[in-house]
N, C-alpha and C positions, 0 to 999 in steps of 0.2 A: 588271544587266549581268554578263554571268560572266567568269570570265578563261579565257582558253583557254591556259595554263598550264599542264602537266602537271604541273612541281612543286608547284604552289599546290593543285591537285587532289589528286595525293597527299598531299600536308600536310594537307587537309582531312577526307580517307578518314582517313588515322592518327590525328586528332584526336576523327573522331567514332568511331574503334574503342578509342579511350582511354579514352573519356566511359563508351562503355555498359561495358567493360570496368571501369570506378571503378563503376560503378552495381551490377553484379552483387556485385562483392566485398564494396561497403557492404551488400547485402541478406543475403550470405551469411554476414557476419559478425554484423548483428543477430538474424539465426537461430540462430547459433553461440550467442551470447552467451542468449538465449531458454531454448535447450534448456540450456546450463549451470547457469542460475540454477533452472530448473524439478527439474534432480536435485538443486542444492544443498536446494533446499526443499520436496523428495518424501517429505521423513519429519515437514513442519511440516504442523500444520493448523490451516487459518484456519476465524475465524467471519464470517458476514453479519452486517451492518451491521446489522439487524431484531436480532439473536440478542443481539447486542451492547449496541443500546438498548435490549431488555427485562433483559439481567442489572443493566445498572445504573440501571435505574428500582429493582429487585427490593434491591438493594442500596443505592439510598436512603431506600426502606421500612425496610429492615432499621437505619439509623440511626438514623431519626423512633422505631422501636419502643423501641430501645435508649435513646436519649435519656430518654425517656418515662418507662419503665421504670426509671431510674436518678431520675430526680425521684420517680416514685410512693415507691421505695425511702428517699430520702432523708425525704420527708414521713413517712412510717410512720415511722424513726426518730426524727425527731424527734417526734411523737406519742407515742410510748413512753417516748421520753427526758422528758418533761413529764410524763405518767403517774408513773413510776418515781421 
């Protein structure tokens, strides 16, 4: 049932000119907000997530060797230190 109302009509027109009105500025503010963060972080650069999980597979290799290498190290000394 409608109201045949003309202010209730125009209350309603200003209501929905309000809404899309809030709707544009919320879009053009997340864009604002978008393109400001994209200059603040135009001199960063990211890696992929692949890039990422192979450096640090590469770098827990690089522990296990070290480790390793640090017992091999110690066993020889003490070898020599019994020798000696």
């Amino acid at each position: 049932m409608q109201s045949q109302n003309p202010l209730v009509a125009d209350f309603v027109k200003l209501a929905n000119a309000a809404a899309g009105t809030f709707a544009g500025m919320t879009r053009e503010a997340r864009e604002g907000a978008r393109e400001r963060l994209k200059g603040a972080l135009g001199g960063v650069d990211f890696v992929s997530r692949d890039e990422f999980e192979a450096v640090k597979a590469m770098a827990a290799r690089a522990r296990e060797e070290a480790e390793d290498l640090k017992a091999r190290v110690a066993r020889l000394e003490a070898e020599r230190t019994n020798k000696g």
